[in-house]
N, C-alpha and C positions, 0 to 999 in steps of 0.2 A: 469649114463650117462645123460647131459641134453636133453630136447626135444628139436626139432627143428619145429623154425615157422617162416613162411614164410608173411611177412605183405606187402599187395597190395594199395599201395595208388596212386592217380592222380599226387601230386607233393611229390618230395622231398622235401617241407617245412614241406607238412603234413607228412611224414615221419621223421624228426627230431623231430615234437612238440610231437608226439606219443611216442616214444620210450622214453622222459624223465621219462614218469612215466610207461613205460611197463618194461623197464629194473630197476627200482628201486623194482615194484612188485616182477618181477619174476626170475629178474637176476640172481637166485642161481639156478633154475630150468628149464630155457629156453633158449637156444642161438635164437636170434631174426636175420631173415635177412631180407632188405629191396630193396621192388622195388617201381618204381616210372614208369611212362606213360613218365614224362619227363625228365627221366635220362635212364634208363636202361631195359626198359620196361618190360614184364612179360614172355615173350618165353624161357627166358634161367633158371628157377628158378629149385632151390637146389630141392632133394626131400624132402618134411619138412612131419612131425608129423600131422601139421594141417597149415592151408592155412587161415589166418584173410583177409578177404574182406572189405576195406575201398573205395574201387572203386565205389561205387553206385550209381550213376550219368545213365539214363539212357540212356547216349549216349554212356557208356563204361563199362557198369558191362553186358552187352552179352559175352564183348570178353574177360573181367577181366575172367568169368567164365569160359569161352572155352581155357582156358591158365591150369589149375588147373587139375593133372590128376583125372582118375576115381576113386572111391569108397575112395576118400579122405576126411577124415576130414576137415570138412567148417565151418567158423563161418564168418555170414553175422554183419557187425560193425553197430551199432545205437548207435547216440550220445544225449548228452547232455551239461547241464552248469553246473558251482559248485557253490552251495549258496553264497558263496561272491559275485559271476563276477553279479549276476541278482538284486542285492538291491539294484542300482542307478534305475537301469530299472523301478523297481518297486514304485520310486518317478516322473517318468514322470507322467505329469495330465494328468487325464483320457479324451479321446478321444482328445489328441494330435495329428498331424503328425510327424512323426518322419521318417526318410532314414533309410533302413537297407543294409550295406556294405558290401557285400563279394567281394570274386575274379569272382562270376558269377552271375549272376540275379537267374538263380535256385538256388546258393548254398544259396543266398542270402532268399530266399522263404523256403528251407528248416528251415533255422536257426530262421523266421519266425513262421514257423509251431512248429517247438521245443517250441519256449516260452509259445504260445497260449497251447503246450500240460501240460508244467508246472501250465498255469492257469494266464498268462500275457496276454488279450484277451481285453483290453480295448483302447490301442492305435493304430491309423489308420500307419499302420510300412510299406513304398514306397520302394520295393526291388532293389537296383539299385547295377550294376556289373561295372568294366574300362570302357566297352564299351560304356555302357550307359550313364556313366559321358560324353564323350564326344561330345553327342545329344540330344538336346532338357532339357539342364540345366537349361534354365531361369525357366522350369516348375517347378521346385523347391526352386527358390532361396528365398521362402518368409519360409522355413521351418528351422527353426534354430537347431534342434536335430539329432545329426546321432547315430547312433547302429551300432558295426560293431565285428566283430570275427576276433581279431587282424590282420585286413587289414585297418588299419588310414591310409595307404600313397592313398589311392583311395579317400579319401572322401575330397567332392570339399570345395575350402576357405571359401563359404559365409557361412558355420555351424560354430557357435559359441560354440554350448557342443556336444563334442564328449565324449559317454561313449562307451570302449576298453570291451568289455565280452571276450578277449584273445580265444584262441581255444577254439571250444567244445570237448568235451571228452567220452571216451565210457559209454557207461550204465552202472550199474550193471550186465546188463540180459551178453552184449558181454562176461565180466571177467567170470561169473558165468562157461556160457558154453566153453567157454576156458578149465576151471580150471577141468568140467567133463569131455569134450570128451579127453584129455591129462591124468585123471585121476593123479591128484596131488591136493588132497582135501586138505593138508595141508596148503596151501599157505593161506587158509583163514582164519587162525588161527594167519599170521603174523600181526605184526601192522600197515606197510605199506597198506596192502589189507584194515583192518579195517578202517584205517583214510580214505585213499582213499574213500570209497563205504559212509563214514560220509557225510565227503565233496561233495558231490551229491544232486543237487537240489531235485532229484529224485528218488524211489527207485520203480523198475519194475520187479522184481521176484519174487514168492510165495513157500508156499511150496507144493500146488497143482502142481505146474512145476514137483519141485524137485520131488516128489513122483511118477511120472510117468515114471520120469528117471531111479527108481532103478529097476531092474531085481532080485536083490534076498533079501528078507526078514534079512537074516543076515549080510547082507552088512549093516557096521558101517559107518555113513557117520556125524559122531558128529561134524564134524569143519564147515560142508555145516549147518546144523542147526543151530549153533550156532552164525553165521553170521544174523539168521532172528530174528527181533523185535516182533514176537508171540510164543507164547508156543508151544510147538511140544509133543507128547507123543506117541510111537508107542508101538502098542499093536499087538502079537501073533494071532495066531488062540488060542492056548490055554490059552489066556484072561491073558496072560503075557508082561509086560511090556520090552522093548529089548531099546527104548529109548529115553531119556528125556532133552530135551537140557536147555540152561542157561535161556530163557526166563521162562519154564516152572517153574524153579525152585524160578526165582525171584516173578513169581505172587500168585505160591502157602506157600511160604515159606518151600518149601522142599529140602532135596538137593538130589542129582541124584539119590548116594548110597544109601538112604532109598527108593529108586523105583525100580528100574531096578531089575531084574529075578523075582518080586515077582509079585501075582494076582494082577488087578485090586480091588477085591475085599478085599485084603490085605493094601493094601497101597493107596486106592483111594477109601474109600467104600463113601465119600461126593459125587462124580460124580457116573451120571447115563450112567453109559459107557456097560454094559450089553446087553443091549437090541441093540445093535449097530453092535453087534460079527456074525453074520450073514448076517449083511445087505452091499449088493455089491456099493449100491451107497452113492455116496454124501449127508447129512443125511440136511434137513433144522438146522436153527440157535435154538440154547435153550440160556435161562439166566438161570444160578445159581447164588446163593451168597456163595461164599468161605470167610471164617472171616469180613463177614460186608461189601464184596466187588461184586460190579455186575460183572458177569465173562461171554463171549458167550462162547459158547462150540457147535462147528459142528464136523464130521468126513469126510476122504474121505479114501475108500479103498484104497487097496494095490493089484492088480493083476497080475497072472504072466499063461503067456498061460490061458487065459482063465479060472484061479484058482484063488479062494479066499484064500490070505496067510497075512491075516488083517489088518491093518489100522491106520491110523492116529489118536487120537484126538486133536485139532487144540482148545485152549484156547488163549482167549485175553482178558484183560480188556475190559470192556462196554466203559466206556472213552475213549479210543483210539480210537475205532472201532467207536464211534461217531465223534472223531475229524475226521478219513479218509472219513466219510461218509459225514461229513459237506464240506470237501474241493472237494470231488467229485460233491456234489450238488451245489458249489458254480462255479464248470467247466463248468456243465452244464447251467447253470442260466446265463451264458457267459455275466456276469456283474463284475467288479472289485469293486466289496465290501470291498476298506480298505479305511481309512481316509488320504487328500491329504496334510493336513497340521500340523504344531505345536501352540504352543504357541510363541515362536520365529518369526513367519508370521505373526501375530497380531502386524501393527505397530502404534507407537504411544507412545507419552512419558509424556502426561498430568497425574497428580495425580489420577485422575477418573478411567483411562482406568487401570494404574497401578494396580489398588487394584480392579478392577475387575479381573483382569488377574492371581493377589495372589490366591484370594478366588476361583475360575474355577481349578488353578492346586490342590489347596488341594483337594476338591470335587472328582476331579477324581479318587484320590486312594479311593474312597467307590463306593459301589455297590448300595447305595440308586438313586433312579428315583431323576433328574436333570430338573428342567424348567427352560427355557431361555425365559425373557419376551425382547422385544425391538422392534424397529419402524422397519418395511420396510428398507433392505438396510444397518442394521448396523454392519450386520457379524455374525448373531445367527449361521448360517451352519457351519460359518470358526470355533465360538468357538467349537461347538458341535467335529469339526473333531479333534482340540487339546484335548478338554478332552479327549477324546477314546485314542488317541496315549500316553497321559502321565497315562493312566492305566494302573491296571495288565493287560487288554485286549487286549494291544495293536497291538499283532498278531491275536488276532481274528477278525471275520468278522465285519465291521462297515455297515452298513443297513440303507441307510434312504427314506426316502417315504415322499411324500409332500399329506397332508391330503386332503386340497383344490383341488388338481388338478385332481383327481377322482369323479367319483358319488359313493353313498354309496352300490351297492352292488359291484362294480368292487373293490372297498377301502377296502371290506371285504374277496374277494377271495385272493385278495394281502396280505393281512396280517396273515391270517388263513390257506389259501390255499381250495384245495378241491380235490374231490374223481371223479372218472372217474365216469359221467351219473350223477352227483350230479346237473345240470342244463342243459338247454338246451345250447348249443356250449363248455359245459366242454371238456377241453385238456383228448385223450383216453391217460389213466392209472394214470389220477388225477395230478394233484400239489403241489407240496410244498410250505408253505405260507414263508413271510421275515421273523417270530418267529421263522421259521425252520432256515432259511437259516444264521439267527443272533444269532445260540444258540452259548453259549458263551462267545461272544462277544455283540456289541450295537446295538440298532435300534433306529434310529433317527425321530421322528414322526413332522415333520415342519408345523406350520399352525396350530398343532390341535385343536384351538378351534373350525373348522368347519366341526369336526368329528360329527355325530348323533348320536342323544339318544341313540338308541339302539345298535351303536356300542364302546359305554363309556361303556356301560351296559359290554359287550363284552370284553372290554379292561381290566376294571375293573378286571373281574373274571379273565383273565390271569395274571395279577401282583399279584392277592393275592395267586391265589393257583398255578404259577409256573407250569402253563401245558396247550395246545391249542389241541380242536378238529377241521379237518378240515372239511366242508362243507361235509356234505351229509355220514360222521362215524362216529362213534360212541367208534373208534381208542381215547386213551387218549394218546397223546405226553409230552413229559416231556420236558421243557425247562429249561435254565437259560440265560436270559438274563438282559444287563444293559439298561433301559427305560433313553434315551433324548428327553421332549418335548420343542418342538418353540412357540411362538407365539405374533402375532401381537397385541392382542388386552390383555386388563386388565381380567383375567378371572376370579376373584375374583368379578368384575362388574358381569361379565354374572353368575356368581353361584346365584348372587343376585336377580337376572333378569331372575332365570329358564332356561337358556341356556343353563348353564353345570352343569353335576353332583358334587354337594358337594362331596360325595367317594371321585369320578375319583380325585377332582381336590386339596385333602388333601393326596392323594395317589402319585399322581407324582411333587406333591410340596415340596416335603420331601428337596430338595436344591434348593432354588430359586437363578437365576443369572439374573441381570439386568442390561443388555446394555447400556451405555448413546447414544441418537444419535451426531449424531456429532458437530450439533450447540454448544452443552456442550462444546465439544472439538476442540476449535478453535486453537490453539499452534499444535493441529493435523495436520491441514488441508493440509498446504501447506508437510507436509512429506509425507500425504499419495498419493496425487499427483505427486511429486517425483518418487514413490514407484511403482504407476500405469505406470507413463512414461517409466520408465525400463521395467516393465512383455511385455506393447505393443513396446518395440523397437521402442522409440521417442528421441527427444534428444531438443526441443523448450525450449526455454526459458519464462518466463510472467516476464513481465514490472510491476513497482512497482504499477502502480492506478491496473492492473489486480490482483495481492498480494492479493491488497487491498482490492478489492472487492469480491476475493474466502474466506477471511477471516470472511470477515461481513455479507456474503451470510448466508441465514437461514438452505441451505438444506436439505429441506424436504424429498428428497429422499435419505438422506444421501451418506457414499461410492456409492452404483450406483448409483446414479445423477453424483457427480463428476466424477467416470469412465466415464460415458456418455458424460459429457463436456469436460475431455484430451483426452476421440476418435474423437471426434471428432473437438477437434484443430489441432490433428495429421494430419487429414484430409486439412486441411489448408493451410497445409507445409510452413511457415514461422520460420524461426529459432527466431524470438521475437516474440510473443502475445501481443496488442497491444487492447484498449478498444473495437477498430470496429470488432477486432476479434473473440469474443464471439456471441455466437448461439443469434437471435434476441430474440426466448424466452425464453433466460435465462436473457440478458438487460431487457425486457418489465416488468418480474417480477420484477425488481430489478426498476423501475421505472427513468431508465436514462436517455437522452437527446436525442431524436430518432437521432441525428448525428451519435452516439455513434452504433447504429444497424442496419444502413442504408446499405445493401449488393449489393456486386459488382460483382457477382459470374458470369465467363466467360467460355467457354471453357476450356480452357489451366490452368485454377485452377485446373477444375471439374478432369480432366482427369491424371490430376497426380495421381490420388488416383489409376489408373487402370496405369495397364502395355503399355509401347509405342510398344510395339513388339503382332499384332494379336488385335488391342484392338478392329477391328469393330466384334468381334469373343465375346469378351466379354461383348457389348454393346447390342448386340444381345440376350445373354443371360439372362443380365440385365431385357432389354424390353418385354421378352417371359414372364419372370415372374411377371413381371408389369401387364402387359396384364391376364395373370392368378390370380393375386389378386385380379385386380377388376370385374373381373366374379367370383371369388369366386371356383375355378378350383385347384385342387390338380396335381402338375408338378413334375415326376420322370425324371432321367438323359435319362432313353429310352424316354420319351415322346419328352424332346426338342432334341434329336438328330434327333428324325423319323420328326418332325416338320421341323426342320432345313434342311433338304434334297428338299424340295420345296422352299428353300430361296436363295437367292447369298448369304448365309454364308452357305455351308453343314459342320457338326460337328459332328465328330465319339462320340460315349457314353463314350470313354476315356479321350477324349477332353474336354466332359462337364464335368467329373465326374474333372479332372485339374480345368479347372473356376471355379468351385463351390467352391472347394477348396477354393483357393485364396479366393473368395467374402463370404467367412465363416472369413477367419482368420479378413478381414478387417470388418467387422459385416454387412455387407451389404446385408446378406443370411442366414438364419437360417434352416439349415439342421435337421428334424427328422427322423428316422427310422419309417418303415410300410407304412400306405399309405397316411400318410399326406404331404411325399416326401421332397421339397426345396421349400420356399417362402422369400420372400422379408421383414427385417426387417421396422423397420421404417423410418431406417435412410436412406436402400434403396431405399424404395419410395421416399422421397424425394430427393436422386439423382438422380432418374428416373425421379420424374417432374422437376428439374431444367432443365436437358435437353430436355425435351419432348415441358418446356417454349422457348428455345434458340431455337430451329427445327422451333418453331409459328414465329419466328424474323424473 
């Protein structure tokens, strides 16, 4: 006779998208019936087997509960995504904005928190629900990306890429406990449950769980084991094995039938499982090597009343156990560590760039240390992140660290890490350095020729002997990583010149790649311009003497300079670009006819860059942080609200944290994390004096 279950969801949508794949799971073994808050509500339900809880909204899983009778089997639902729906997500650039769509601004912040739990924790994601599309949208409209969990008809016209993550879906952990408190262990033995629980961004059950669920020693639960990617081996009180699932069998090379009823010390005398048969608790981690292979090996008991009736032991490969341990420290480290681009993104169709682009993809499939020599500006970061993506590495972590923009002992805890009390203000219970955090996978060193002696010395010794200590132990960590260095300057000069170590710099010269700047690649020029005009959502045209003159222009600061000169023609807003229309000191250099640079900048120019709707709100803003530059004052979003409350503009910290926004995307504000807070790029200031000039008129 099937079981009967009763699933509780808010709508009847979410009860149709569930059941596709609950009645494919279990439809031999469950008659499923559904209620919905708005269809049929939860007062009149069947009596069921067990009662799934989809209701959990805290405006409604009080009374979801209070519907459910006494002493009933409950299974409270946690969701997730499946690996497909999240790998568009995971090419949004990092620290984006992006909208996230649901039917509710909560449901919306849940679906939120899920990705951040999967480890999508780098893009700024604006929860927005119906209601809130229809107030205070213009606060969005400079944001072109929506997220949403198959609710696209809410998400407003002016998004351009809408990525669909469809439903989310239950855990492993929901089916798990489903499958035990129903007691139909079998189910996980079918293919459906398998692919399913595959297809999971996520996997959240252990066998520490399972093992606390069983009540009796002889209870055979081999299809629940057999589901988990670690080895399992359950052992007696009488130091007899009862059983050994498919993982056990793949790492050891054994199969079941040569384990099971016979000793430990018959069939397992390689493990130190002995000394275990007594002990009630959870035992710390050991490494053995079984055939040439690192292997951990912990146990946890098995109690029943208060009795010891023996234990697990818990085998996994050393490798694995380091890949979960890297992706856990990479959650933590609450950075997106992967590379944002390919070789594909590198554009450009001169013979130069081509056959630099050849020789970078080959290099990638080897593990030899990679230097990128080139000017300022010419894309060393963008190669460095296509090599890593066209390696084997390419799901592992990408790590990079700008050498220059540290002092030498902060450059050193970054990359080394350190031990708790290892200095004075060390983080209590130590840190993990970017070697850790890049095993595997790359770390990208930018700049390094203006690493010191003593930390070449340093580096050195981790590329040759493949292992880092961190600050203040005496711990040896084993790494593998792929070394990419940057750098500005000829360092072949400076080895000559005593600056850098001959070693270091025959060590990580092992592939040398040399950038042309872009003067080289003038047939470039106007595509990558083009190219620039789409990323910032422009549409100007340039007049042929402008061509003409982006062509024959030297720059020096190559790609960023020209970025810098289409932001700010965008700034402009004329649909032709016209010679007067270029920045005065980009003509002065260029040595042209001061007609040619003579500005005419009014009002009603300046101001189209900023929104017509609230702009003395964002003018406001502007000028706080004007004012804080030239004091040299560090301004967070609380400072200029609390400020702003003594002005005729008062501005809630939501409101500033919207402005900033926007004066981020248009580069007018450069936003840091900690306390260096929001200031005024350059280009800001100088929109803040043109008007600060027009106020003197």
């Amino acid at each position: 006779m099937k079981k009967r279950v009763a699933v509780m969801c808010v709508s009847k949508k979410s009860n149709e998208f569930y059941s596709n794949y609950l009645e494919d799971i279990f439809a031999k073994t469950i008659e499923f019936f559904y209620y919905s808050l708005d269809e049929n509500g939860f007062e009149n339900m069947i009596k069921a087997d067990l009662y799934l809880v989809c209701s959990t909204s805290s405006n409604v899983f009080e009374y979801s509960m209070s519907c459910i009778p006494e002493n009933s089997n409950v299974v409270i639902s946690s969701i997730t995504f499946k690996k497909n729906s999240i790998k568009k997500v995971r090419k949004i650039p990092q620290d984006s904005n992006a909208l996230m769509v649901n039917l509710s601004k909560n449901m919306a912040m849940e679906a939120i928190s899920t990705l951040n739990r999967i480890g999508i924790n780098d893009i700024n994601f604006i929860p927005l629900g119906p209601i809130d599309n229809m107030k205070d949208i213009n606060e969005y409209k400079d944001i072109k990306i929506a997220v949403t969990c198959g609710e696209s008809r809410y998400i407003p016209d002016f998004i351009e890429e809408v990525i669909d993550l469809g439903g989310r879906v239950f855990t492993e952990r929901v089916l798990v406990e489903m499958i035990l408190k129903l007691d139909i262990s079998e189910i996980m033995s079918t293919k459906p449950f398998k692919s399913y629980i595959q297809d999971l961004a996520e996997r959240d059950y252990g066998i520490d769980e399972l093992s606390r669920k069983v009540s009796n020693i002889e209870l055979k639960f081999d299809l629940v084991l057999d589901s988990i990617d670690i080895g399992v081996i359950g052992i007696d009180v009488n130091n007899r094995i009862f059983e050994f699932n498919k993982a056990a069998e793949n790492i050891l090379h054994m199969k079941k039938d040569d384990a099971l009823g016979k000793t430990t010390d018959e069939s397992l005398p390689f493990m130190p499982l002995n000394v275990y048969k007594d002990n009630l608790l959870t035992n710390d981690v050991k490494l053995i090597t079984i055939k040439g292979v690192l292997v951990s090996l912990r146990t946890t008991s098995i109690v029943e009343n208060e009795n010891f009736k023996g234990y697990f032991a818990i085998i996994e490969r050393f490798k694995d156990e380091e890949d979960k341990q890297r992706k856990l420290r990479l959650q933590l480290l609450n950075r997106g560590h992967k590379a944002k681009y390919e070789f594909d993104d590198i554009k450009g169709n001169c013979p130069i760039l081509k056959k630099v682009k050849q020789i970078a993809e080959k290099m990638s499939k080897s593990n030899a240390s990679i230097l990128i020599y080139g000017e300022s500006g010419t894309g060393k970061e963008l190669f460095a992140h296509a090599i890593h993506n066209a390696s084997p590495r390419s799901e592992m972590p990408f790590v990079a660290i700008n050498c220059a923009a540290l002092p030498e002992n902060l450059l050193e805890s970054e990359l080394f890490g350190y031990e708790e009390g290892a200095f004075t203000g060390a983080k209590k219970g130590g840190k993990a350095g970017l070697f850790e955090y890049a095993h595997t996978g790359t770390l990208f060193l930018d700049e390094i020729e203006n690493m010191s002696q003593s930390l070449q010395v340093k580096l050195l010794r981790v590329l040759q002997e493949k292992e880092v200590i961190r600050i203040g132990s005496e711990k040896i960590i084993n790494i593998d990583v792929k070394i990419i260095a940057a750098s500005n300057e000829n360092i072949k000069d400076m080895v000559e010149q005593g600056k850098f170590r001959k070693d270091l710099y025959y060590r990580i010269n092992a592939l040398p790649i040399n950038i042309p700047p872009l003067r080289d690649r003038k047939d470039d020029v106007l595509l990558i311009a083009d190219e620039i005009k789409k990323s910032i959502g422009t549409e100007f045209k340039l007049s042929d003497e402008v061509k003409n003159v982006f062509i024959n222009y030297e720059w020096e600061g190559n790609i960023r300079e020209l970025r810098n000169v289409i932001e700010y023609l965008a700034y402009v807003d004329k649909p032709l670009i016209d010679i007067e229309d270029l920045p005065s000191t980009f003509l002065e250099e260029n040595n042209f006819n001061e007609i040619f640079y003579a500005r005419n900048f009014d009002n009603t120019l300046l101001m189209k860059i900023l929104p017509n709707e609230k702009l003395e709100k964002y003018i406001y803003v502007l000028k706080t942080l004007y004012d804080a530059k030239k004091e040299n004052i560090s301004l967070g979003r609380k400072n200029i609200s609390q400020s702003s409350q003594n002005s005729q503009c008062p501005l809630s910290e939501q409101e500033v944290r919207t402005i900033i926004s926007y004066l981020a995307k248009k580069q007018l504000v450069e936003v840091s994390r900690g306390r260096k807070g929001t200031e005024l790029t350059l280009k800001g200031v100088e929109m803040v004096d043109k008007m600060v000039q027009m106020d003197e008129k």
